[in-house]
KOLPA-209411 format. One line per field, with one value per atom (N, C-alpha, C, CB): residue number from 1; residue in one letter; atom name; x, y, z. Coordinates in steps of 0.05 Angstrom, whole numbers, padded with zeros to 5 digits. Glycine has a CB too. Layout:
N
seq	(NUM; ...)
type	(a; ...)
atom	(CA; ...)
xx	(X; ...)
yy	(Y; ...)
zz	(Z; ...)
END
This chain:
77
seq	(1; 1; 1; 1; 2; 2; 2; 2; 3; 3; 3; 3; 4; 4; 4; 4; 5; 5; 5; 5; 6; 6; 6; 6; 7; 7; 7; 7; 8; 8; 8; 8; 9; 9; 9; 9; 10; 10; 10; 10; 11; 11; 11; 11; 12; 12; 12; 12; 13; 13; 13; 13; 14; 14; 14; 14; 15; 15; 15; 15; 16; 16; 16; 16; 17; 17; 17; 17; 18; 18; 18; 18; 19; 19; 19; 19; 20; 20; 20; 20; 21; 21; 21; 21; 22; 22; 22; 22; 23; 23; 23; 23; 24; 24; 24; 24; 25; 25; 25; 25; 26; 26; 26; 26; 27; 27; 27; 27; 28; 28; 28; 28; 29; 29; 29; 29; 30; 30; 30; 30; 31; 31; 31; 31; 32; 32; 32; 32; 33; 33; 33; 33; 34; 34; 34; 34; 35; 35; 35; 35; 36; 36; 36; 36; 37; 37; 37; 37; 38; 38; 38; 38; 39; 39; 39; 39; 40; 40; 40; 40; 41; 41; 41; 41; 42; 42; 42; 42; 43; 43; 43; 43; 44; 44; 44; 44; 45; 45; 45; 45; 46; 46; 46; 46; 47; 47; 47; 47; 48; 48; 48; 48; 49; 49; 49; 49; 50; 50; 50; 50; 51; 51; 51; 51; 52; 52; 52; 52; 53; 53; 53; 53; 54; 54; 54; 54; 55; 55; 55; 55; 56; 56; 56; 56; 57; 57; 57; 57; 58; 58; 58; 58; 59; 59; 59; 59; 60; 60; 60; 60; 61; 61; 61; 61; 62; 62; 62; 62; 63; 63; 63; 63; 64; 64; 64; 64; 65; 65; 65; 65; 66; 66; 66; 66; 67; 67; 67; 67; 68; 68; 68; 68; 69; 69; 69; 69; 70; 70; 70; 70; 71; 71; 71; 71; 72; 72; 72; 72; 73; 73; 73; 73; 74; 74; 74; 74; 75; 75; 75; 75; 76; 76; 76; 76; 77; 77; 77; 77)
type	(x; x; x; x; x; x; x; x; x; x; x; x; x; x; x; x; x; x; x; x; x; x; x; x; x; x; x; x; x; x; x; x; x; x; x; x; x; x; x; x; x; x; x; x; x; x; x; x; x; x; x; x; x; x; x; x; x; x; x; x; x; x; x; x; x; x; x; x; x; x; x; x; x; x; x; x; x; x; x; x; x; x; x; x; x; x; x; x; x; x; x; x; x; x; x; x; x; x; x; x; x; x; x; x; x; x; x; x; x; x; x; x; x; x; x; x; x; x; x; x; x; x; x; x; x; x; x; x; x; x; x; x; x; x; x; x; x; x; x; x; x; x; x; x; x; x; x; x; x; x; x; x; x; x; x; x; x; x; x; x; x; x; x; x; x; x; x; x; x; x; x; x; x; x; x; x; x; x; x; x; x; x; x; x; x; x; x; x; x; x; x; x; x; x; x; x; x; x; x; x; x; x; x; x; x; x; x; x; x; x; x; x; x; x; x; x; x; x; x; x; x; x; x; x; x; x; x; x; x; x; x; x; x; x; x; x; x; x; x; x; x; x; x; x; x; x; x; x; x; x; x; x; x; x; x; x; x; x; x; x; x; x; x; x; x; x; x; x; x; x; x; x; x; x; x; x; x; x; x; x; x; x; x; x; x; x; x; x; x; x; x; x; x; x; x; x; x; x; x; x; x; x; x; x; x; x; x; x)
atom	(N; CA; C; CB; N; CA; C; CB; N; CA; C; CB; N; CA; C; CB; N; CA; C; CB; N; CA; C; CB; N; CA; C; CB; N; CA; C; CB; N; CA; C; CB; N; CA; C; CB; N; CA; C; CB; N; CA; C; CB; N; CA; C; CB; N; CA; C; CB; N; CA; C; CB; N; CA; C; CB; N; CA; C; CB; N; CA; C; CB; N; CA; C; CB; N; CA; C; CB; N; CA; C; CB; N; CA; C; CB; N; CA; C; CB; N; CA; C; CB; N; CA; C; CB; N; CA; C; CB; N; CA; C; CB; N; CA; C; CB; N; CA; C; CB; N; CA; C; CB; N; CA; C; CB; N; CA; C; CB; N; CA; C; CB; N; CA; C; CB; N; CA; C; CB; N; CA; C; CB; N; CA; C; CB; N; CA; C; CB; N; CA; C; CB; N; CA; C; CB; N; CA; C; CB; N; CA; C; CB; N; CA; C; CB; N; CA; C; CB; N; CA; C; CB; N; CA; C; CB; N; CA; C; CB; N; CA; C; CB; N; CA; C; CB; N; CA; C; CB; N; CA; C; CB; N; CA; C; CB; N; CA; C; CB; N; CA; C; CB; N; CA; C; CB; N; CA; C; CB; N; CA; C; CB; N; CA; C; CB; N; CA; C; CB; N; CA; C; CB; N; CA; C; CB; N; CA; C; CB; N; CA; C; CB; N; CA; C; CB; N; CA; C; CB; N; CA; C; CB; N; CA; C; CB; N; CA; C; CB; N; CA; C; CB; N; CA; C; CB; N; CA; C; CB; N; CA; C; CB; N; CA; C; CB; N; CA; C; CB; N; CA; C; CB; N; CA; C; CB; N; CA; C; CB)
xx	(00140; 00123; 00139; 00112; 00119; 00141; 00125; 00157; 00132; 00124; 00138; 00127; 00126; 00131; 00121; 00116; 00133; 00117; 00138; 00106; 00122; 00125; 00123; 00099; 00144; 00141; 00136; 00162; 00119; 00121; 00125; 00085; 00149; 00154; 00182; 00156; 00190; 00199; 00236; 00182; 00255; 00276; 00279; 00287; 00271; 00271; 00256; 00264; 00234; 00224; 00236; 00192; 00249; 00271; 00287; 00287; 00307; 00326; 00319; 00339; 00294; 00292; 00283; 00283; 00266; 00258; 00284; 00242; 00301; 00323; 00343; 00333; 00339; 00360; 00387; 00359; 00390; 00406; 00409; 00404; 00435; 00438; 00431; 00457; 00422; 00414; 00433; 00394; 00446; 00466; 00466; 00475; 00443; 00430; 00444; 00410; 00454; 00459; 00495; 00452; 00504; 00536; 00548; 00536; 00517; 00518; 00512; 00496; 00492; 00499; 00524; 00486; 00533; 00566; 00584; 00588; 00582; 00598; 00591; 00583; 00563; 00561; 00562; 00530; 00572; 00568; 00602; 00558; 00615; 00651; 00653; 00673; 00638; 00653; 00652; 00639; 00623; 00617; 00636; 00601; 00646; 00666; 00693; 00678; 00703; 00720; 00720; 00711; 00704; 00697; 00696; 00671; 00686; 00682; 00716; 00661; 00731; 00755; 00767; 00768; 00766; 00793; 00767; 00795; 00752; 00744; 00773; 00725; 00792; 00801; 00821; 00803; 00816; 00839; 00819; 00844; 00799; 00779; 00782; 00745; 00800; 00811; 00826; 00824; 00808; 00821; 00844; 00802; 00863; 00885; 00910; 00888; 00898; 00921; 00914; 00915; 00893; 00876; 00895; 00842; 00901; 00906; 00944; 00890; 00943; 00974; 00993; 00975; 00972; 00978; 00978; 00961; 00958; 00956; 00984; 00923; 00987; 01005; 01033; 00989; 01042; 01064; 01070; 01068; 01045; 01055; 01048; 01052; 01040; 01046; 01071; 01030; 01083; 01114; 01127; 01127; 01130; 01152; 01139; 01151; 01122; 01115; 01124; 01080; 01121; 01137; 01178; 01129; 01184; 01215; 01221; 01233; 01202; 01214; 01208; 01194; 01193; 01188; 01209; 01160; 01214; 01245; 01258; 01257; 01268; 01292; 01294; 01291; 01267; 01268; 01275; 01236; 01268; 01272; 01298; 01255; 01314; 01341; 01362; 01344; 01350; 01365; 01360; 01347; 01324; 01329; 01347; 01309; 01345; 01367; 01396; 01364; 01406; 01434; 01447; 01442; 01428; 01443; 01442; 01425; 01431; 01423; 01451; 01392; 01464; 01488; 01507; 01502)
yy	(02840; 02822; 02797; 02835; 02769; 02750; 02741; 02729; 02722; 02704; 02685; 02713; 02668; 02634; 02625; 02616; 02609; 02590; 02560; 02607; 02546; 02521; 02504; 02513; 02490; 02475; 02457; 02471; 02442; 02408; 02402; 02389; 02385; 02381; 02348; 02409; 02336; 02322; 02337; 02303; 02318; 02318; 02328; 02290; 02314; 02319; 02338; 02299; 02342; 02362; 02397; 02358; 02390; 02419; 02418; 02422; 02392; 02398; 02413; 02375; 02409; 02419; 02439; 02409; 02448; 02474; 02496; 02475; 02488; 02502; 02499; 02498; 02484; 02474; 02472; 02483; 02444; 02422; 02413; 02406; 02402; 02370; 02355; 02357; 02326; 02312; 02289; 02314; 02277; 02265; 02231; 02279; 02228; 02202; 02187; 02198; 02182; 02164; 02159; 02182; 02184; 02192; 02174; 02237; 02187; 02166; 02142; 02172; 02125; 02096; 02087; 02096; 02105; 02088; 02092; 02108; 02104; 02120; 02092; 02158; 02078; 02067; 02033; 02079; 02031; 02000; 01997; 01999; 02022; 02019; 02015; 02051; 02028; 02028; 01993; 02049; 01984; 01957; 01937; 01955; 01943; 01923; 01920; 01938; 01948; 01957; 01930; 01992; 01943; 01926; 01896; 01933; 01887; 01865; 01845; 01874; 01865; 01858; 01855; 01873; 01870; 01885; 01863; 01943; 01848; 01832; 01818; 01807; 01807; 01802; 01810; 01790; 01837; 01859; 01843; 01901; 01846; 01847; 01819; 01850; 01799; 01783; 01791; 01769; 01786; 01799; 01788; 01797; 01762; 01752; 01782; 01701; 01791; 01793; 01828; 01783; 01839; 01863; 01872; 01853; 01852; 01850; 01852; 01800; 01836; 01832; 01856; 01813; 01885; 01901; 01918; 01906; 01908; 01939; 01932; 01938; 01921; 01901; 01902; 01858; 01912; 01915; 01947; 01897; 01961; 01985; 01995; 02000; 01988; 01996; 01993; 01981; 01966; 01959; 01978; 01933; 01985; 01998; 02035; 01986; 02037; 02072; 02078; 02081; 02051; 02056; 02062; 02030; 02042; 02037; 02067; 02003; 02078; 02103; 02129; 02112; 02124; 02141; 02139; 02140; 02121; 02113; 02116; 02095; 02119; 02131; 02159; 02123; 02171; 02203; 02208; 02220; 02194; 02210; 02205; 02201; 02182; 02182; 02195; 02173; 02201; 02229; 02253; 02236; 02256; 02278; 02285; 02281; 02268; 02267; 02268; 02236; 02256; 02264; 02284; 02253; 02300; 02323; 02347; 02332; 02343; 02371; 02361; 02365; 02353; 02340; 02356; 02309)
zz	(03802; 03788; 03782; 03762; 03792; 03779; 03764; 03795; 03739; 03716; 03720; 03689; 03718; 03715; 03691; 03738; 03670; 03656; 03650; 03626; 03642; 03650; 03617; 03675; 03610; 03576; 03582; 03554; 03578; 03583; 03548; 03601; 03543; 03527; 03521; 03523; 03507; 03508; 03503; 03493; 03503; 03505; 03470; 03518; 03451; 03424; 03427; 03405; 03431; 03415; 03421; 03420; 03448; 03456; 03441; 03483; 03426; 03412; 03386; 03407; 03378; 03356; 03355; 03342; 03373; 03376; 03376; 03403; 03397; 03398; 03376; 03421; 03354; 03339; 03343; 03321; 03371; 03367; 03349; 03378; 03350; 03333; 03339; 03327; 03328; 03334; 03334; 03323; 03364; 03366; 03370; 03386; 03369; 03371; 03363; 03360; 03340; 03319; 03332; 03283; 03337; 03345; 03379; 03349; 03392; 03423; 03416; 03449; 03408; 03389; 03381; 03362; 03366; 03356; 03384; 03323; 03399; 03423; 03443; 03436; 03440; 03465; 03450; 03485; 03431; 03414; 03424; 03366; 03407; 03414; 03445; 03406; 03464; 03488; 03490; 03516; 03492; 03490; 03486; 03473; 03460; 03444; 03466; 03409; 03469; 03481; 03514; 03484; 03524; 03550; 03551; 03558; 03533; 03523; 03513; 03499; 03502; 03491; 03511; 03473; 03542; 03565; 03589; 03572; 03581; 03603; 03621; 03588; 03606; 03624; 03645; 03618; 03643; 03662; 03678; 03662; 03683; 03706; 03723; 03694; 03713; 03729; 03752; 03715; 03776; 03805; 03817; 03827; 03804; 03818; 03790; 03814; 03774; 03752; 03771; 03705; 03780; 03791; 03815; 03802; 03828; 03869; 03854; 03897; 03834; 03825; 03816; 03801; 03802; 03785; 03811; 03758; 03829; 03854; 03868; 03885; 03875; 03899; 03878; 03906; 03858; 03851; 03844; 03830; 03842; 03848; 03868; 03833; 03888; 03919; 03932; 03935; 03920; 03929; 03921; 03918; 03895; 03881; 03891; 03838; 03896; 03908; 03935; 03910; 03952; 03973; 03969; 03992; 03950; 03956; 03942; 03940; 03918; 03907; 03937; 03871; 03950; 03966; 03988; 03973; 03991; 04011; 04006; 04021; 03982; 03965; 03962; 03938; 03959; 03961; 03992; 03952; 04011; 04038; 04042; 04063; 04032; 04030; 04025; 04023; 04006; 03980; 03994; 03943; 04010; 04027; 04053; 04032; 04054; 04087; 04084; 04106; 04057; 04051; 04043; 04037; 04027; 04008; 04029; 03974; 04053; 04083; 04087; 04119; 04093; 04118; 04116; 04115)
END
């Protein structure tokens, strides 16, 4: 035997049925700070300072990685 049934019901009105919390108020302050946040760090998002931050640690991951194969190849001998 199968049973199916079906709630049509809203997002709130499950929370309460099921007694959730009601976080509303908590995601509001969660999404005003991120805001601010973003708003303050606009200018990381400057793509010459972006290409500048990638492009200096790409340099420096290669020369540490040349240095490990260095170190690897010496301490075998």
């Amino acid at each position: 035997m199968k049973m199916t049934i079906e709630v049509d019901c809203t997002p709130e009105e499950a929370r309460r049925f099921l007694g959730l919390p009601d976080v509303s108020t908590l995601n509001d302050h969660l999404v005003s700070e991120m805001s601010k946040r973003i708003d303050a760090n606009m200018s990381l998002l400057n793509p010459e300072e972006f290409m500048k931050n990638w492009m200096s640690f790409g340099t420096g991951a290669q020369e540490q990685f040349r240095k490990f194969m260095e170190a690897a190849t010496t301490t075998r001998r």
